[in-house]
Backbone as CSV, one residue per row, in Angstrom:
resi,resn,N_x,N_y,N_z,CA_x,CA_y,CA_z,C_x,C_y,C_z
1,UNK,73.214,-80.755,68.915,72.297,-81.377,67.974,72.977,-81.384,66.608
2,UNK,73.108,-82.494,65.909,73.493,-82.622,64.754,72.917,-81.860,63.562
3,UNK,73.346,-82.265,62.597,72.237,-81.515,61.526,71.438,-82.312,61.353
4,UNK,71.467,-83.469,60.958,70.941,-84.953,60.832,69.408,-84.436,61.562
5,UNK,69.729,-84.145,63.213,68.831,-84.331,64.419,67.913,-83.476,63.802
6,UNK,68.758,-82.071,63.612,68.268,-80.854,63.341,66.766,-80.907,62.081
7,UNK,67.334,-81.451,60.978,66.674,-81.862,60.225,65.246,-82.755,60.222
8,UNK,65.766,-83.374,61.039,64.684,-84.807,61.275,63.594,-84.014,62.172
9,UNK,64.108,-83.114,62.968,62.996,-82.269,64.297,62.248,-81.490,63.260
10,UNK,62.922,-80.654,62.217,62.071,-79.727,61.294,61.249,-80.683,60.521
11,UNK,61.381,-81.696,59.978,60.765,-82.198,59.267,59.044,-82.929,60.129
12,UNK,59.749,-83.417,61.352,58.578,-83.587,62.321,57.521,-82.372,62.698
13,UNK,58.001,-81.403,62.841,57.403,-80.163,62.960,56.274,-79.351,62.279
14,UNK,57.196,-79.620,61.035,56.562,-79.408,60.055,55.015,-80.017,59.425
15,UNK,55.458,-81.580,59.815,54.376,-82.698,59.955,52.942,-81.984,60.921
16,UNK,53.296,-81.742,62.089,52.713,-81.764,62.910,51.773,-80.130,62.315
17,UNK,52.795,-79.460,62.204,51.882,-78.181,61.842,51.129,-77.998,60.948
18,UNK,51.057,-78.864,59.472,50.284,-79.195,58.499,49.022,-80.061,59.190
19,UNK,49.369,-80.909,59.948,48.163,-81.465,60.361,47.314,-80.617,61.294
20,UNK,48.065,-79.553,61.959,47.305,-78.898,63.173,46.518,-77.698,61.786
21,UNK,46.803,-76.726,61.175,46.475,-76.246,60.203,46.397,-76.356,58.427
22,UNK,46.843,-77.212,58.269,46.398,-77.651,56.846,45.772,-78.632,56.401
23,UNK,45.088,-79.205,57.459,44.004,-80.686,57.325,44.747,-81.675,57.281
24,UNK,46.041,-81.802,57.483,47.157,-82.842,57.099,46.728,-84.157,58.034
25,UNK,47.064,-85.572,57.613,46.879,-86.382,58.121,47.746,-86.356,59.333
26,UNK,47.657,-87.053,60.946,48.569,-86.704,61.888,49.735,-87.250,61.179
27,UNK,50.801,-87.147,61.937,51.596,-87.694,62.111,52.037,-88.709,63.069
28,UNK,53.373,-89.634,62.224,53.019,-90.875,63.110,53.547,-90.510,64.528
29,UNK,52.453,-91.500,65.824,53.282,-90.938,67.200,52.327,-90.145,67.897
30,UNK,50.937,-89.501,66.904,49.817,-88.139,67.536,48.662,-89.462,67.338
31,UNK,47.966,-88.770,68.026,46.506,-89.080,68.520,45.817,-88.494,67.354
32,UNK,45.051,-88.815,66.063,44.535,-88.020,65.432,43.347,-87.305,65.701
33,UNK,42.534,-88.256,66.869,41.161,-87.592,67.207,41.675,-86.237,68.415
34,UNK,42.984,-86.085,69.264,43.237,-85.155,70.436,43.689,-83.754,68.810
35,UNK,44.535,-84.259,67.910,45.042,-83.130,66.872,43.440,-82.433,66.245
36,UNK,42.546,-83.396,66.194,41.692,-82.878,65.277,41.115,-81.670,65.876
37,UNK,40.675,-82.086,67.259,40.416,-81.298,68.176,41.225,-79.861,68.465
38,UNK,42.538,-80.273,68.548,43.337,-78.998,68.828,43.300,-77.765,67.252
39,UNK,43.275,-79.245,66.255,42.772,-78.342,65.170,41.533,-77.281,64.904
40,UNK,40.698,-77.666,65.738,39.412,-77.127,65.795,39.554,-75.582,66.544
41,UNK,39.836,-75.823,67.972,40.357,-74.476,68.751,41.123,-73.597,68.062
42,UNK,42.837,-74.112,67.187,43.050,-73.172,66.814,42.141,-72.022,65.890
43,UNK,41.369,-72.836,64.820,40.500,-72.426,63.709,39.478,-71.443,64.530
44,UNK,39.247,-71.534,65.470,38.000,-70.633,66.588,38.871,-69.723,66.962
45,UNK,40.117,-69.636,67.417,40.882,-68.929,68.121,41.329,-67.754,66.722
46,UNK,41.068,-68.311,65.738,41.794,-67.276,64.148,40.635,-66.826,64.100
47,UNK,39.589,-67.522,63.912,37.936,-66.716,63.675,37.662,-65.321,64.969
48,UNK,38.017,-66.013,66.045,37.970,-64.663,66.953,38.708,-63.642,66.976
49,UNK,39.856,-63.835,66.759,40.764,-62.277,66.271,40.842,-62.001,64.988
50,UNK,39.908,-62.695,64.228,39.720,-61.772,62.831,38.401,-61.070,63.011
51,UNK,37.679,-61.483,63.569,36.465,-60.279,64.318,36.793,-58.948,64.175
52,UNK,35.854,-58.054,64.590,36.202,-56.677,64.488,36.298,-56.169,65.975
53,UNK,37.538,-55.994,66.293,37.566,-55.326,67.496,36.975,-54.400,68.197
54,UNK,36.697,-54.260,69.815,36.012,-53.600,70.492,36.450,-52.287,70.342
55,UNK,35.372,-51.527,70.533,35.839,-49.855,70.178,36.894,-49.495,71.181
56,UNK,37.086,-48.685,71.124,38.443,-48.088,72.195,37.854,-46.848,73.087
57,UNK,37.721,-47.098,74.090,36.879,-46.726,74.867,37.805,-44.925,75.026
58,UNK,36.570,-44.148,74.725,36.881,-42.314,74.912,37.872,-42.452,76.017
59,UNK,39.005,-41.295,75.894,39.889,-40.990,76.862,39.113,-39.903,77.649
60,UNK,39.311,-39.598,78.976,38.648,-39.013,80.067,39.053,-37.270,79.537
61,UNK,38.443,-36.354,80.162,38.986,-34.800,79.637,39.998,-34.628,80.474
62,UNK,40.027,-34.996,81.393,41.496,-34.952,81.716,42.898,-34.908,81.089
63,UNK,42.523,-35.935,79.768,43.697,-36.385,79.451,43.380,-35.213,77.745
64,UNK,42.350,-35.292,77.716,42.241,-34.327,76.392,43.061,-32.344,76.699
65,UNK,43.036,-32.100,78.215,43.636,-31.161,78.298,44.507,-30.630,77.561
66,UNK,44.867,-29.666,77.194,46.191,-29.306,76.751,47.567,-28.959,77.534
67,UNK,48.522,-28.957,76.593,49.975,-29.134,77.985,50.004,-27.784,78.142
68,UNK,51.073,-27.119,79.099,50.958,-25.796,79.408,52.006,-25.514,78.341
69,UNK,52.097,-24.204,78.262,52.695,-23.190,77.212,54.167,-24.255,77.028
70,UNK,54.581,-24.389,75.761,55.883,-24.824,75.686,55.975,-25.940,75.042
71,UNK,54.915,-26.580,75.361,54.861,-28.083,74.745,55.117,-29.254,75.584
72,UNK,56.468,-28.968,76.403,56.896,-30.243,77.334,55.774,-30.575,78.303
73,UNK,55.870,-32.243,78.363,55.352,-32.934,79.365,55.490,-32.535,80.638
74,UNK,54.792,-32.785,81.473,55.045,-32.545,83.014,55.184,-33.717,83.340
């Protein structure tokens, strides 16, 4: 790949990712109503892992045991 190529792919990319997250108009070549859409999921998909995560469920007493004299793992 040239630089030329190289260039021209980042610059497309770039296009595309402003429109998928920065409201950007598509780019030429996209479907703007399939981007708007994909725009939408991502924005749901950021809203759900900025949520507050599920508690972390208690470890069993098993595992709360202590190790035997010494420290090392078994």
């Amino acid at each position: 790949m040239t630089a030329a190529e190289r260039a021209a792919l980042g610059a497309a990319q770039e296009a595309l990712l402003a429109s998928l997250v920065g409201g950007a108009d598509a780019p030429p070549g996209f479907d703007p109503e399939r981007l708007r859409v994909q725009a939408a999921v991502l924005r749901a998909k950021r809203h759900h892992a900025a949520e507050e995560p599920p508690p972390v469920p208690r470890p069993r007493r098993l595992l709360l045991r202590r190790r035997p004299s010494g420290g090392a793992p078994r």
